[in-house]
C-alpha positions as CSV (number, residue, x, y, z in Angstrom):
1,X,144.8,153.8,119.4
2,X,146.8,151.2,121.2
3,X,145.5,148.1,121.7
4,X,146.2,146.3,125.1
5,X,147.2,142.9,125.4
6,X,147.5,140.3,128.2
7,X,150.2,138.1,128.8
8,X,148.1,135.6,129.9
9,X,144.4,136.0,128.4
10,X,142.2,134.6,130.5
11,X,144.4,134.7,133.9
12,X,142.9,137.1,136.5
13,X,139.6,138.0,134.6
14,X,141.4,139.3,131.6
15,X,140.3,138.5,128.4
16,X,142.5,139.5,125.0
17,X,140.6,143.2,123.1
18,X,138.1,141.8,120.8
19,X,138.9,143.0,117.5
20,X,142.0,140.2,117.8
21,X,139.4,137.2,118.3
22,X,139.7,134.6,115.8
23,X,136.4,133.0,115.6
24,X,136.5,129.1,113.6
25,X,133.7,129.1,110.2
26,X,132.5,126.4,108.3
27,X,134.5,127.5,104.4
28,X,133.0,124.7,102.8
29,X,131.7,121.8,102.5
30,X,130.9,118.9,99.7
31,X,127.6,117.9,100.4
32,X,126.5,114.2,100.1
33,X,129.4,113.0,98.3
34,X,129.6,108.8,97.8
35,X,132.4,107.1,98.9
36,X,133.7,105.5,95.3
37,X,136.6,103.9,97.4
38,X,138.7,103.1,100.6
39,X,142.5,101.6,100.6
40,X,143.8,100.5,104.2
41,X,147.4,100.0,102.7
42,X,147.5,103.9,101.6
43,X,149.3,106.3,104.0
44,X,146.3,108.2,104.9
45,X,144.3,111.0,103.8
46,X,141.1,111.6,101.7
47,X,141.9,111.7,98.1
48,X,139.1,113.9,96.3
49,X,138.6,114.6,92.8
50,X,140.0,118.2,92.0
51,X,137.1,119.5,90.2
52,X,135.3,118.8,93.6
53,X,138.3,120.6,95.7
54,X,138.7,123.2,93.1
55,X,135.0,123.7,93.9
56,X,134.8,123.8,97.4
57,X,138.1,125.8,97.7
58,X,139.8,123.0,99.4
59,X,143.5,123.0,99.0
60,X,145.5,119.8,98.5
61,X,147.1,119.1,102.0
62,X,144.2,120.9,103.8
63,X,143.1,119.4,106.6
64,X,139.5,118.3,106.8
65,X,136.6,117.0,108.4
66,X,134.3,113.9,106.9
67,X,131.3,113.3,108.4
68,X,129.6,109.7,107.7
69,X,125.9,110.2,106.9
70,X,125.9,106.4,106.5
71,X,126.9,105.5,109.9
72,X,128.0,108.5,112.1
73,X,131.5,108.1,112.5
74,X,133.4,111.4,112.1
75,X,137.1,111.5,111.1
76,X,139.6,114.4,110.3
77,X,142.3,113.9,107.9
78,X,144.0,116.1,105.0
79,X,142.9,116.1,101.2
80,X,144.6,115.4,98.7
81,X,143.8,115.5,94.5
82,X,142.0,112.7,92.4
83,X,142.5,113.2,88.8
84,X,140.2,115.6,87.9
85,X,136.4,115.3,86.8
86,X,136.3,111.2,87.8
87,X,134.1,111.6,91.0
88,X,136.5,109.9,92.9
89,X,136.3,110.0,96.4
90,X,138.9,107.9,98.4
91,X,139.2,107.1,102.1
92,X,142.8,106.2,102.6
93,X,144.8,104.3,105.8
94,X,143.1,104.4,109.3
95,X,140.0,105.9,107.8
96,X,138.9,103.8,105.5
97,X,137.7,101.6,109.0
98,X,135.6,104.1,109.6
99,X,134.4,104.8,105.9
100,X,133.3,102.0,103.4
101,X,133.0,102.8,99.4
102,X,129.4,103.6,98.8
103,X,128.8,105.5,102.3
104,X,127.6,108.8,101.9
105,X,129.5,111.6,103.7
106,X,130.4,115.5,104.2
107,X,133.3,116.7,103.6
108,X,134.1,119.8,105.4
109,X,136.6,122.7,105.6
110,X,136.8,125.0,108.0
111,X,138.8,128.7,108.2
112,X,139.7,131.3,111.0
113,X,138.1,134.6,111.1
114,X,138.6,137.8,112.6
115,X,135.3,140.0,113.6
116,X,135.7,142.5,110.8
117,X,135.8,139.4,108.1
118,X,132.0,137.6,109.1
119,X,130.1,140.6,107.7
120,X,131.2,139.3,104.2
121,X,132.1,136.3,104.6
122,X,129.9,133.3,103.2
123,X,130.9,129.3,103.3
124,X,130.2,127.4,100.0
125,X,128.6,124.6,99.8
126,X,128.8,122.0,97.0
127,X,126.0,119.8,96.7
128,X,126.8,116.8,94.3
129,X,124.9,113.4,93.0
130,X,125.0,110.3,93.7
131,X,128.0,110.2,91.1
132,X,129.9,113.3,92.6
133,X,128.9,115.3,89.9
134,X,128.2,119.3,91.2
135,X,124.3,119.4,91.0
136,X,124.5,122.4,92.8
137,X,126.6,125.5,94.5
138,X,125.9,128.1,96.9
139,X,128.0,130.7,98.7
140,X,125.9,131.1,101.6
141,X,123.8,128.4,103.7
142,X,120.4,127.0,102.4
143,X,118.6,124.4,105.1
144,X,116.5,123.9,102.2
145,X,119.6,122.3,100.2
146,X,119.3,118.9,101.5
């Protein structure tokens, strides 16, 4: 079977087949995590200890979403490593306006899926204490995990 696709998906009532939808996932996430530091004179970027990255599967360089439990401001930026079982969580350049060391935030990761994948496809979530230690993992979502 041939699949049929559009020039212009979405032009003239045409949508793309959907078996080639790419559908955005949360992959993971590091629940809770406390802000140890933030440096306005770094270049930017969130530098997270690797143990934590290793973790979540967050690759150095990926981009990422913190979310600021303390405050509610939301930021996107890229990871990079912390040496490695320190707990260090550091809000670098612009962002460290919009986070302050001790804030508690998310940090989230986020991947692109085709239909087929969801059936098997679970985020993890690390859920860590107040000194970024891993208290806790999961592969799939737990409300209860707060």
């Amino acid at each position: 079977m041939v699949e049929r696709r559009t020039e212009n998906p979405g032009v003239g009532g045409s949508t793309p087949p959907r078996a080639t939808m790419k559908i955005n996932l949360l992959k993971s996430k590091i629940h809770r995590a406390t802000v140890t530091d933030a440096n306005l004179d770094y270049e930017g970027s969130i530098g997270i200890d690797s143990v934590l990255m290793e973790a979540a599967g967050i690759i150095e360089y990926e981009k990422v979403q913190v979310l600021n439990i303390t405050n509610g401001n939301r930021l996107e930026t890229y990871a990079i490593k912390e040496s490695p079982s320190t707990g260090i969580i550091c809000m670098n350049g612009a962002a460290a306006h919009l986070v302050n060391t001790g804030d508690i935030i998310i940090i989230v990761s986020y991947c692109s899926l085709n239909e087929k994948e969801l059936p098997d496809f679970k985020p993890t979530i690390v859920l860590v204490d107040k000194n970024n230690n891993i208290k806790k993992m999961s592969h799939s979502i737990d409300h209860s995990l707060n």
